[in-house]
N, C-alpha and C positions, 0 to 999 in steps of 0.2 A: 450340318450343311451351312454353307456363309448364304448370308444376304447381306445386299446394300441396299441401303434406304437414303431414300435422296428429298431430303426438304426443299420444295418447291414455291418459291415466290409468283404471286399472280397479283398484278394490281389492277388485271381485270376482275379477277375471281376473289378478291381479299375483302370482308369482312370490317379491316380495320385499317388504319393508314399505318404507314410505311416507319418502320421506326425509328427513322432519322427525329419523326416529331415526338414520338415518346419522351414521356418524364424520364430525369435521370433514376425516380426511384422503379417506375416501370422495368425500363433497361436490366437492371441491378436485378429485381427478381425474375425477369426471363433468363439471365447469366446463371443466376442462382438454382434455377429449375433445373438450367440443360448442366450444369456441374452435376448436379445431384442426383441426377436422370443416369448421368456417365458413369459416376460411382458404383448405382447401382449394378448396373452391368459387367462391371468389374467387379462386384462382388460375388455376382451369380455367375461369373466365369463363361459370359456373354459377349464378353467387347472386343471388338479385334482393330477398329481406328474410331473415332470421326472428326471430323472437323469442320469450322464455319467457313465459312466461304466469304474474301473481301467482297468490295461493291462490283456490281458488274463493269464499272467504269475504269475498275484495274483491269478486266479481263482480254487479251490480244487472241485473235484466229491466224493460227496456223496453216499453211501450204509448202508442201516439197514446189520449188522453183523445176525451170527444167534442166540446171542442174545441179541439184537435190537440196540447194541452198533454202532456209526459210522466206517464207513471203510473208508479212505481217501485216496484220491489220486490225485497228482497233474493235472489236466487238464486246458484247451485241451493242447493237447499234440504241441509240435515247428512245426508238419508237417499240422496243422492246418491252413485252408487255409480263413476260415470261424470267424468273430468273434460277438454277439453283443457290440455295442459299447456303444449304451445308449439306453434307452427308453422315452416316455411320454405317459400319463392316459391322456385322453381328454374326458371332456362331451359334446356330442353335439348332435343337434335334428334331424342328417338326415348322413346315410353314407355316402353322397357327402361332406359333410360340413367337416369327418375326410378328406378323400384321399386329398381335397383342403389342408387343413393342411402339409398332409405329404407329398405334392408337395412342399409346401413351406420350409420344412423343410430340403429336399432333397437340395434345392436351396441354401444351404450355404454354404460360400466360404472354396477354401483353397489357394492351391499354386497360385500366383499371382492374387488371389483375384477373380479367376474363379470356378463357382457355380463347387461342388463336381459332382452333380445329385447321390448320394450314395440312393441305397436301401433302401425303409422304408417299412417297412412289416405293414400293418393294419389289426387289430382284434379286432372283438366284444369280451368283457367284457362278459362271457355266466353268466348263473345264476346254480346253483343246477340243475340236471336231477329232472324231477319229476318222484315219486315213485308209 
């Protein structure tokens, strides 16, 4: 079964500042965590994507116009409290074996090298409604 798990920024809910102000060596071993986190799951024949997510200050909302042209607009908006920050697709045989994952993943460090415990949201991969 796939799950996505989706790491979730709260700078209401966070524990720690934002890591624009992290040391560069900070930085460096949360990089070095979630490499080696990746690996793993690539090893145990787990991994199907993930990736980080830029600032949300790249991110644009989409609209079909009426007719069917994009409507753009910059979001979310600076009073955004909420962000995702990255995701991973995992395949695994049992929903205990993702949430074990996204404990782990939760567990990577930041400022002084202390586990974040950041939000990881888990969701099954659904298929088509059947018709």
């Amino acid at each position: 079964m796939k799950y996505m798990m989706l790491m979730q920024y709260s700078a209401a809910g966070a524990d720690f500042p934002n890591i624009a102000s992290w040391t560069a060596d900070e930085v460096r071993a949360h990089v070095a965590f979630m490499r080696d986190y990746n690996a793993k799951l690539v090893a145990d024949g787990e991994f199907v994507d993930a990736q980080g997510l830029a600032s949300p200050a790249t991110a644009r909302i989409v609209r079909a116009g009426a007719d069917g042209a994009p409507v753009v607009t910059d979001g979310p908006f600076p009073e955004t409290k909420e962000w995702l920050a990255g995701y991973w697709i995992v395949d695994v045989e049992t929903e205990r074996r993702a949430l074990e994952l996204a404990a782990a993943a939760s567990a990577a460090p930041g400022p002084q090298g202390e586990p974040l415990n950041m939000p990881i949201e888990v969701r099954p991969i659904g298929s088509e409604p059947e018709v």
